[in-house]
BALOBA-1460 file (C-alpha; in Angstrom, 3 decimals):
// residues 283
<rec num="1" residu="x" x="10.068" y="-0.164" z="21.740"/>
<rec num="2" residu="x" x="9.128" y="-3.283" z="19.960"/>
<rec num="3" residu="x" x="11.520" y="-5.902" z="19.611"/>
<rec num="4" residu="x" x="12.177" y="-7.051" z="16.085"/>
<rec num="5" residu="x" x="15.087" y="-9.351" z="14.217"/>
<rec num="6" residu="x" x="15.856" y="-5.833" z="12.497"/>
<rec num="7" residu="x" x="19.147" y="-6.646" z="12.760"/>
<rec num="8" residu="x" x="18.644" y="-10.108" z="10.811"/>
<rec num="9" residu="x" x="16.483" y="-8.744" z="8.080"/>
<rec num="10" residu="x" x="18.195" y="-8.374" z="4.550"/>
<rec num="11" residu="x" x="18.603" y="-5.622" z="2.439"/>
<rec num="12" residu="x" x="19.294" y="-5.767" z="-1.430"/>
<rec num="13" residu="x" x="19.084" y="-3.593" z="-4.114"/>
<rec num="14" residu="x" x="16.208" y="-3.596" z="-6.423"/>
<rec num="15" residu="x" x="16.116" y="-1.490" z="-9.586"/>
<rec num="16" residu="x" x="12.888" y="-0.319" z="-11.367"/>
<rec num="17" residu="x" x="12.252" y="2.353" z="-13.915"/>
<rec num="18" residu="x" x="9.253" y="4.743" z="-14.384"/>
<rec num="19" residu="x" x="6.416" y="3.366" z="-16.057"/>
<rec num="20" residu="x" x="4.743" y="4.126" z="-18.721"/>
<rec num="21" residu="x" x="0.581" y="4.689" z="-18.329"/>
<rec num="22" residu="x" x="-1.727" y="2.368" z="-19.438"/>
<rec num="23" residu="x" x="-5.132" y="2.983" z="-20.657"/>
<rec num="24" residu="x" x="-8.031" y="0.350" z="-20.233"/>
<rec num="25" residu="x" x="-10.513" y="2.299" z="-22.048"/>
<rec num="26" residu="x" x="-13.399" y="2.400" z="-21.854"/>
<rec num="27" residu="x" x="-14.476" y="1.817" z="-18.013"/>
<rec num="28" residu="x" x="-17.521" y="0.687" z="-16.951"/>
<rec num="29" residu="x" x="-19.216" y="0.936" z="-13.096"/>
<rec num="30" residu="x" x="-21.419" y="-1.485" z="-11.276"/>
<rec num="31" residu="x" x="-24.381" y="0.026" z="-12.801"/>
<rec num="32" residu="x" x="-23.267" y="-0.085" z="-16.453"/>
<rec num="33" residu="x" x="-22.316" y="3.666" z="-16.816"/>
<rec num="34" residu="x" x="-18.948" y="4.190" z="-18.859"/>
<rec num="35" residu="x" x="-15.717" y="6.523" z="-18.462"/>
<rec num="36" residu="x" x="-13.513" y="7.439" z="-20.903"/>
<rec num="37" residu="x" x="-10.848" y="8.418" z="-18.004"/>
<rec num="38" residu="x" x="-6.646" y="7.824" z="-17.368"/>
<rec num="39" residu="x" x="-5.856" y="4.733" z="-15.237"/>
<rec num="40" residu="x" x="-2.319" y="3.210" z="-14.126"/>
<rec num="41" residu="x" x="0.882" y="3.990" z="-14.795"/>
<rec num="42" residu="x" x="3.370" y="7.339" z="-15.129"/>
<rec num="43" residu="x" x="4.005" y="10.416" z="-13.222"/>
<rec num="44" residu="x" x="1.173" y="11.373" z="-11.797"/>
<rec num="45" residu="x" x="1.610" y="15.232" z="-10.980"/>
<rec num="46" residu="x" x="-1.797" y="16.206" z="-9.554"/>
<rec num="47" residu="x" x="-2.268" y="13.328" z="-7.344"/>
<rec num="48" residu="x" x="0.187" y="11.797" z="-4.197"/>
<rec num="49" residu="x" x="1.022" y="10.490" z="-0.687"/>
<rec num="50" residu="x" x="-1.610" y="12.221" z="1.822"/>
<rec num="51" residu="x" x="-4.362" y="12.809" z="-0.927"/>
<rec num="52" residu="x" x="-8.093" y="12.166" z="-0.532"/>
<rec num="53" residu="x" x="-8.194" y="8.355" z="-2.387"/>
<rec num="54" residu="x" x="-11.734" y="9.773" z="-4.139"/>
<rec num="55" residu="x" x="-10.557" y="12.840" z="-4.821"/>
<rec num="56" residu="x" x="-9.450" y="12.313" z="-8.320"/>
<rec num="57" residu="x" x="-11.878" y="11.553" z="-12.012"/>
<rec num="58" residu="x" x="-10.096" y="8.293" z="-12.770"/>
<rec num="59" residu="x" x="-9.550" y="4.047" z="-12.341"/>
<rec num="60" residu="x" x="-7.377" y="2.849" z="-10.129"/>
<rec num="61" residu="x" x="-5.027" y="6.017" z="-9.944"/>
<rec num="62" residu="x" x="-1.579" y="5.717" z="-8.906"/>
<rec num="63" residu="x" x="-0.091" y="8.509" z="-6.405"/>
<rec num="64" residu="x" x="3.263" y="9.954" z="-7.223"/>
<rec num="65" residu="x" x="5.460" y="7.498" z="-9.083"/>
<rec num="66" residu="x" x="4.498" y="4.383" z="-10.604"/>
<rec num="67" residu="x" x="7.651" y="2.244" z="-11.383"/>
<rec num="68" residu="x" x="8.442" y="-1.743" z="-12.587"/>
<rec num="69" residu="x" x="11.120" y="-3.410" z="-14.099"/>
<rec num="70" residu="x" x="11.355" y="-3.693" z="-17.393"/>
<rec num="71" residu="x" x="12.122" y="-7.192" z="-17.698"/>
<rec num="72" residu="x" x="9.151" y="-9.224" z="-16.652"/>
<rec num="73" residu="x" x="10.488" y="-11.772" z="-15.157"/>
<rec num="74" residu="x" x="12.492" y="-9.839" z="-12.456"/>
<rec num="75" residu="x" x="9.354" y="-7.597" z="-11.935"/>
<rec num="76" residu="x" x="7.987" y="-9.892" z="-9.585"/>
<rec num="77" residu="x" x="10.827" y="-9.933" z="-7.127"/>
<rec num="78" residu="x" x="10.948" y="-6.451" z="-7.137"/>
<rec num="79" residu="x" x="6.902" y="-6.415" z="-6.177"/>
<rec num="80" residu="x" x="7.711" y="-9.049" z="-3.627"/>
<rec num="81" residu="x" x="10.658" y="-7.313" z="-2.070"/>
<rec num="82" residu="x" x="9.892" y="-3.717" z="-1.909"/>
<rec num="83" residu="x" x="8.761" y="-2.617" z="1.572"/>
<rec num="84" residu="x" x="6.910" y="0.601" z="2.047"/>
<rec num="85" residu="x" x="9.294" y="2.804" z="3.529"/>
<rec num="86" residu="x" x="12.001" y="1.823" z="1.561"/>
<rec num="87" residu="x" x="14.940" y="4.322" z="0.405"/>
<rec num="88" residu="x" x="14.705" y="4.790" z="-3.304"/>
<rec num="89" residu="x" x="17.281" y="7.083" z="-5.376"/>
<rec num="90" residu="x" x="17.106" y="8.243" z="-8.933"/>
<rec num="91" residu="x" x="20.108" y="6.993" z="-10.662"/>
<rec num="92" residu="x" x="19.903" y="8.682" z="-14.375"/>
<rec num="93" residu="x" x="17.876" y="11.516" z="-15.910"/>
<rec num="94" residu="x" x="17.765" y="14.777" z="-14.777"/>
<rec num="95" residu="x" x="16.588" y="13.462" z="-10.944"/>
<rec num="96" residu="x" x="19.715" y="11.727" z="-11.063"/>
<rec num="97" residu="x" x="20.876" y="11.529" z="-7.464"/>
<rec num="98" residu="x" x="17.302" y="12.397" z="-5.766"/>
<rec num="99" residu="x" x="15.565" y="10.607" z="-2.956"/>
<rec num="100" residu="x" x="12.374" y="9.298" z="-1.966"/>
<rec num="101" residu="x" x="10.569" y="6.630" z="-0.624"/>
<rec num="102" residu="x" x="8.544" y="3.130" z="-1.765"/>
<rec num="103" residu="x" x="4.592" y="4.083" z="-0.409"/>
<rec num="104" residu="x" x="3.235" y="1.029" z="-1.816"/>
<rec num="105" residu="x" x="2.789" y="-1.410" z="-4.504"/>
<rec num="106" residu="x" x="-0.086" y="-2.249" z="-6.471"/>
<rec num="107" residu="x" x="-0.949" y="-5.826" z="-7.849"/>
<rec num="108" residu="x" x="-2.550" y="-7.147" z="-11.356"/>
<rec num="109" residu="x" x="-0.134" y="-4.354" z="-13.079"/>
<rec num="110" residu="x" x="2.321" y="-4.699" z="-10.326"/>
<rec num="111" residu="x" x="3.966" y="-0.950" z="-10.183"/>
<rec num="112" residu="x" x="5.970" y="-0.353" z="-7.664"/>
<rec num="113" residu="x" x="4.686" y="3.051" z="-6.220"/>
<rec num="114" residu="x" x="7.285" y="5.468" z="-5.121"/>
<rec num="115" residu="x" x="7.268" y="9.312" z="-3.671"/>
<rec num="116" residu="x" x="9.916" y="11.791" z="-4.799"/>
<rec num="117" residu="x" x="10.347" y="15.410" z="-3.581"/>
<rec num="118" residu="x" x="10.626" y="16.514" z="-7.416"/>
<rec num="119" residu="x" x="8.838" y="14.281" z="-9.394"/>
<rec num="120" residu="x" x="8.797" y="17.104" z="-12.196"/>
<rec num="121" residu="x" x="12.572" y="16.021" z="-12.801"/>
<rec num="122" residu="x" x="11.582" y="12.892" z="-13.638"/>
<rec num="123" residu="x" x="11.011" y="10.890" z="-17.177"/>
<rec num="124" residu="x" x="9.276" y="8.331" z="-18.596"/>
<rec num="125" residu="x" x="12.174" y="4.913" z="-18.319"/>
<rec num="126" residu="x" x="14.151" y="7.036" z="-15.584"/>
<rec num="127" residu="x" x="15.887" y="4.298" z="-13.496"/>
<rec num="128" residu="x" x="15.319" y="4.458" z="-9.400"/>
<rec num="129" residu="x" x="17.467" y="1.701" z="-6.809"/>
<rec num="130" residu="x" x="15.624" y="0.702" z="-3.943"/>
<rec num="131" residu="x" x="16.895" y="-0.328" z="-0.590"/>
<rec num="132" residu="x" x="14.846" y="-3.739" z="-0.236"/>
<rec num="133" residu="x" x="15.003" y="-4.059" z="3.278"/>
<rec num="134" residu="x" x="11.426" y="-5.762" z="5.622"/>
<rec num="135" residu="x" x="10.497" y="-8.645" z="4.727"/>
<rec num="136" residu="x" x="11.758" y="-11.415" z="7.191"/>
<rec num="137" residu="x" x="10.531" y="-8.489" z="10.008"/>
<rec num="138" residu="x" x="9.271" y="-10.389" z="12.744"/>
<rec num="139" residu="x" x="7.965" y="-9.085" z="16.767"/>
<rec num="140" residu="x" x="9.949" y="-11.369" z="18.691"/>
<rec num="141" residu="x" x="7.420" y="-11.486" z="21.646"/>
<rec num="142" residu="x" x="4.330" y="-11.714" z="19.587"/>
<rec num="143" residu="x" x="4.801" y="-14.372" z="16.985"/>
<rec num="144" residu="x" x="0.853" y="-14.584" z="16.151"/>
<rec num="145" residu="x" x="1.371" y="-11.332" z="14.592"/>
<rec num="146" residu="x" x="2.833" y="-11.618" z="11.132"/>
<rec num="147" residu="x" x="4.888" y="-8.136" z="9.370"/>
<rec num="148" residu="x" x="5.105" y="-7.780" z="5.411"/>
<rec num="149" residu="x" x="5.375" y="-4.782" z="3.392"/>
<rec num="150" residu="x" x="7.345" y="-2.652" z="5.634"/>
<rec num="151" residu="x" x="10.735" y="-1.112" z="6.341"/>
<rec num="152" residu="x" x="11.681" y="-1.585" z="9.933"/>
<rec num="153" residu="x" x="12.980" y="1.747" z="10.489"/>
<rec num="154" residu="x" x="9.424" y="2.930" z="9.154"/>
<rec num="155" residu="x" x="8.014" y="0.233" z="11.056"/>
<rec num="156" residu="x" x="9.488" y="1.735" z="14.398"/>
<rec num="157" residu="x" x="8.375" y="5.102" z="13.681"/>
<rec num="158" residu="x" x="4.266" y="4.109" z="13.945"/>
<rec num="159" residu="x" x="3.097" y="4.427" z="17.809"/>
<rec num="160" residu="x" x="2.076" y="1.422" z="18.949"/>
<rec num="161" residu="x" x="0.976" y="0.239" z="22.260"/>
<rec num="162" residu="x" x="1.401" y="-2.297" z="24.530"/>
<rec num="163" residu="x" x="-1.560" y="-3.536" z="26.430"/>
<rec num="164" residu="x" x="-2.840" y="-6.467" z="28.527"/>
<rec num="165" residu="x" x="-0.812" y="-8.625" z="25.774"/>
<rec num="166" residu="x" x="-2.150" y="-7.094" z="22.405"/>
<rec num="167" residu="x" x="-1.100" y="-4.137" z="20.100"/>
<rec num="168" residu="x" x="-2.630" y="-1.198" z="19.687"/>
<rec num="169" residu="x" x="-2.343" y="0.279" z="16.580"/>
<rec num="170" residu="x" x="-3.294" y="3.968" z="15.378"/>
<rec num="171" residu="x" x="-5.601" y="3.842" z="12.025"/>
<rec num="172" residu="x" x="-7.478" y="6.536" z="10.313"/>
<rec num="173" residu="x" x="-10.156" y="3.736" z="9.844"/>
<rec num="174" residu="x" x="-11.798" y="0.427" z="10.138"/>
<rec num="175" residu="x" x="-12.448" y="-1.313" z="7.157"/>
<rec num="176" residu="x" x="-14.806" y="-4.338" z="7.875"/>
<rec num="177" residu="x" x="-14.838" y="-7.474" z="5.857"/>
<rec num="178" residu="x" x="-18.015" y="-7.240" z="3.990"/>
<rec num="179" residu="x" x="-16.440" y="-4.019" z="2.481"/>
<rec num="180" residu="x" x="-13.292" y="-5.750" z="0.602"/>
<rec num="181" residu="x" x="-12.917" y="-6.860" z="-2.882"/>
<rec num="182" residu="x" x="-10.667" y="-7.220" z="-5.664"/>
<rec num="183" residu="x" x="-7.943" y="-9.006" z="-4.780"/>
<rec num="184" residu="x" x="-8.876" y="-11.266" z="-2.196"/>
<rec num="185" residu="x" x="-7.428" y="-14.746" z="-2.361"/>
<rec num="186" residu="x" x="-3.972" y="-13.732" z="-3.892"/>
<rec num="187" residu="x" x="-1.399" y="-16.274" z="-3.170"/>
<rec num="188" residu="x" x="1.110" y="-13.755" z="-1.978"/>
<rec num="189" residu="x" x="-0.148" y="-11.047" z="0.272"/>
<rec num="190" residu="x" x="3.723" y="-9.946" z="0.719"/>
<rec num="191" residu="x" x="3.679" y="-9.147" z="-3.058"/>
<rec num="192" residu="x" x="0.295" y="-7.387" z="-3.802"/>
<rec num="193" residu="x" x="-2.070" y="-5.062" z="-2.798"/>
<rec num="194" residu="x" x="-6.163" y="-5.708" z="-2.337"/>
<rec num="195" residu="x" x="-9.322" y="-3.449" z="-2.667"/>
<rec num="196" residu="x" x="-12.164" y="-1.881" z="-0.445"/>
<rec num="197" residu="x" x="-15.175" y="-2.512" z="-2.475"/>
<rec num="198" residu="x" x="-16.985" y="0.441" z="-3.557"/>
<rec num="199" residu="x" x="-19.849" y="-0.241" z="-4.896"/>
<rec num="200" residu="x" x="-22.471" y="0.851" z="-2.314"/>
<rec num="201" residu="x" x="-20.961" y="4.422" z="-1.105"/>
<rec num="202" residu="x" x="-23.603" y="4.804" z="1.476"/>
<rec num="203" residu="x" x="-21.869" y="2.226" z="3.447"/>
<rec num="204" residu="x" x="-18.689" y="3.736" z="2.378"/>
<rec num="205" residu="x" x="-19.562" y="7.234" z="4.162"/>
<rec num="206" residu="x" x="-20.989" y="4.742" z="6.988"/>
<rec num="207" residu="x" x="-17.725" y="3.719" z="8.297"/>
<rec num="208" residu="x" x="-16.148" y="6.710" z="7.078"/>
<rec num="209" residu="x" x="-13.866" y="4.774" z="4.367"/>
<rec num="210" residu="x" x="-14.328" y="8.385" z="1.929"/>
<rec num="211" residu="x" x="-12.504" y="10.206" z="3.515"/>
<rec num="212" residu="x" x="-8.734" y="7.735" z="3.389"/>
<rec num="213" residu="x" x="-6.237" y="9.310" z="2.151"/>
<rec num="214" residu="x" x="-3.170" y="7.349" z="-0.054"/>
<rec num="215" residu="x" x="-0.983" y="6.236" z="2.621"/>
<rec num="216" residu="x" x="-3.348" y="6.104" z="5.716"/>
<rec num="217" residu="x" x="-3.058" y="3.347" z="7.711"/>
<rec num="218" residu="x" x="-6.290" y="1.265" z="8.008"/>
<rec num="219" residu="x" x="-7.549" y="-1.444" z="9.749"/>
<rec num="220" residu="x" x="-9.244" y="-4.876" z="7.929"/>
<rec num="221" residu="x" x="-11.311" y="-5.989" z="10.495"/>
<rec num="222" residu="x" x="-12.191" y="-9.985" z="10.663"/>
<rec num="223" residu="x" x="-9.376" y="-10.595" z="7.767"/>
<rec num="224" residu="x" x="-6.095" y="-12.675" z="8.105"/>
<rec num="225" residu="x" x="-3.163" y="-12.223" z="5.934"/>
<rec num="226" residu="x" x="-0.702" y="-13.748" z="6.118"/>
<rec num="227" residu="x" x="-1.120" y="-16.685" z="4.287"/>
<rec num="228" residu="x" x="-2.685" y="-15.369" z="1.622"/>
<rec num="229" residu="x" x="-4.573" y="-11.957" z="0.625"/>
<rec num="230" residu="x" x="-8.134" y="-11.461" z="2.516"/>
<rec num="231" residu="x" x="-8.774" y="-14.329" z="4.201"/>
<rec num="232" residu="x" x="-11.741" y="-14.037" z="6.207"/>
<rec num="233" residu="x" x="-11.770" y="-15.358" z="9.775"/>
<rec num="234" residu="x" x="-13.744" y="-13.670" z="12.801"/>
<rec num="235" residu="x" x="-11.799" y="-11.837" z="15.166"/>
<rec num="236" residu="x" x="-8.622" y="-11.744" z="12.875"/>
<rec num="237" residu="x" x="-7.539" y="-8.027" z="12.226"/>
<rec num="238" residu="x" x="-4.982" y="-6.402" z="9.651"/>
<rec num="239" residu="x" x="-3.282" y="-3.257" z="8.861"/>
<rec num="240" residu="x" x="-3.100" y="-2.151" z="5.652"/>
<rec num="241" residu="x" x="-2.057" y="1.185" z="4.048"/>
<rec num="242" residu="x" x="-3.768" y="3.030" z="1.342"/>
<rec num="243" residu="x" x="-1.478" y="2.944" z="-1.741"/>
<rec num="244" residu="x" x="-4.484" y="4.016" z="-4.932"/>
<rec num="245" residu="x" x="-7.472" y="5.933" z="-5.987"/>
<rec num="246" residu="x" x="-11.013" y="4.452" z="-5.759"/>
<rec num="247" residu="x" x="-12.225" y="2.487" z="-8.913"/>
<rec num="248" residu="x" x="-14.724" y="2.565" z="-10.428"/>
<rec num="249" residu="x" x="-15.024" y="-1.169" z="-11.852"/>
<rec num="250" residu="x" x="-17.471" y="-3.589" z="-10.134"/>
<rec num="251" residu="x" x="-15.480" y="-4.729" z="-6.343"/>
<rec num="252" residu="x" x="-12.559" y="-2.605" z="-6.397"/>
<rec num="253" residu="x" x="-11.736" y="0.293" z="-4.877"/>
<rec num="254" residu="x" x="-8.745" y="2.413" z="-3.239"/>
<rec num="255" residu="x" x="-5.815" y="-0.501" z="-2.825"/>
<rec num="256" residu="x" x="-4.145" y="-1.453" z="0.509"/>
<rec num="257" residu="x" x="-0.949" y="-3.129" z="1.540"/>
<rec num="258" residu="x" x="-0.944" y="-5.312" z="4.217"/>
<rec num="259" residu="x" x="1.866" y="-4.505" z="6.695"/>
<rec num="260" residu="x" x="0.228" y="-6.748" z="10.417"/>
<rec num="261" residu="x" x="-1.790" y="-9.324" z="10.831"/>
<rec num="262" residu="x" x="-3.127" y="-11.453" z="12.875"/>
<rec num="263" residu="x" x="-5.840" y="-14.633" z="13.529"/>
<rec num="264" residu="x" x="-5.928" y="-14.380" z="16.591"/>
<rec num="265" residu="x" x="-6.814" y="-10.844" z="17.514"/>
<rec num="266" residu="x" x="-3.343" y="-9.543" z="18.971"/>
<rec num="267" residu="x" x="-3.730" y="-6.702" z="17.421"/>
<rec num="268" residu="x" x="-6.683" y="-4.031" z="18.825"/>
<rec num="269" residu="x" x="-7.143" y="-0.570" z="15.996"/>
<rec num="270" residu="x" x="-7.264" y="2.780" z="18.053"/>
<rec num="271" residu="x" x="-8.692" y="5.496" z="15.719"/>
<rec num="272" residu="x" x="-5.876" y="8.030" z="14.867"/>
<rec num="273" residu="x" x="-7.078" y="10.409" z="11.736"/>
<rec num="274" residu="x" x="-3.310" y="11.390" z="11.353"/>
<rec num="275" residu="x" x="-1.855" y="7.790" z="11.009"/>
<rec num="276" residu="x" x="-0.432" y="8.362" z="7.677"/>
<rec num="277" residu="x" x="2.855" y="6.564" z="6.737"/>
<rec num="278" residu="x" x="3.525" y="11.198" z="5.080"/>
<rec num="279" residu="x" x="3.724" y="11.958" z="9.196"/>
<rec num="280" residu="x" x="5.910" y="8.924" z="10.037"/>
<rec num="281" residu="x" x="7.867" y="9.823" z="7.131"/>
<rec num="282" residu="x" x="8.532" y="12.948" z="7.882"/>
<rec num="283" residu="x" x="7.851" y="14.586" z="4.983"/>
């Protein structure tokens, strides 16, 4: 196993509630055609964690649970310190007592985005606590390769290798650089999420990018992160994880989280079609 600071890393409570959708109507593509379709926000009932990302007729859809705090100036902690992984409970409503788990976070509206086994039994304003708990996570004997964005406990679960000094990491795909987009150059890459770039879907089929599904693990090849969101530096790599739908707005496209990174090619992608954060979940 890995060596981490685990031990070291802090763990607070965060509270969000279940947010509301909002509509940005209407949408328009890269070739000027317009949608009158749902976007961000609520419960979304038809659409969650292990889910084609193009499957669904809408912008920017969020899987599951979409969640923030109310008051907007404590919203941005709780972007920066959820960790995908992390332990959420329902603590009023009818869910009251229920548990899931943080599968990602998703800038510019900045929802928290959060699976339940019952989402049904959840409302509108519904209050969930989260178990903060990864960031600080560090690989004690590989310090070029910065973590963000992920409970350790999940973190241990992914198979990783060892070899000749480098980490080998299962993804369900490679994402190259010229195939990023919205969300690139964010200050805070521990706080945010950033785009594949849709626009041309033949190279989209290309590399295979259709077929993610929301909480694959993918990597961003040629991209650092950890200074900042999508910096581009050859023979960097990152791993992200798929946390929304594909978009249909000009450079965006299904959202990832960075969780690794590194500049100086420490870490080596090894195609897995089953790396999906559902498996090492367990559920």
């Amino acid at each position: 196993m890995l060596r981490t600071n685990k031990d070291l890393v802090v763990k607070l409570s965060i509270l969000v509630e279940v947010a509301h959708p909002v509509t940005r109507m209407p949408v328009v593509d890269s070739y000027g055609k317009v949608y009158y379709v749902p976007g961000v926000g609520g419960i979304t009932y038809n659409f969650g964690l292990g889910d084609n990302a193009f499957s669904m007729h809408g912008d920017h859809i969020e899987p599951d649970i979409s969640a923030k705090n109310s008051n907007k100036d404590l919203n941005p902690t709780c972007m920066a310190l959820a960790c995908i992984g992390n332990e959420a409970v329902v603590i009023s409503g009818d869910g009251k007592g229920m548990r899931g788990y943080v599968i990602g976070k998703h800038g510019g509206i900045d929802h928290v985005l959060i699976w339940m086994p019952e989402k049904d039994k959840l409302a509108i304003g519904d209050k969930i606590q989260i178990k903060a708990w990864g960031q600080g996570l560090e690989l004690l004997d590989y310090p070029d390769v910065r973590l963000m964005n992920i409970d350790p406990e999940l973190f241990e679960k992914i198979p990783i290798v060892e070899h000749n000094g480098k980490l080998e990491v299962p993804v369900a795909a490679i994402v190259p650089a010229h195939l990023t987009g919205s969300g690139i150059g964010a200050s805070n890459p521990a706080g945010t999420d950033y785009d594949m770039n849709t626009m041309d879907m033949d190279e989209i089929r290309k590399y295979g990018l259709d077929k993610v599904r929301i909480g694959d693990l993918v990597a961003i090849k040629d991209h650092y992160n950890s200074h900042g969101a999508g910096g581009y530096k050859v023979g960097a790599m990152s791993i992200g994880v798929v946390v929304h739908s594909n978009c249909y707005k000009t450079g965006h496209g299904p959202g990832m989280v960075v969780i690794m990174s590194s500049v100086e090619g420490k870490i080596v992608p090894r195609i897995d079609e089953n790396s999906n954060i559902k498996n090492y979940l367990g559920i």
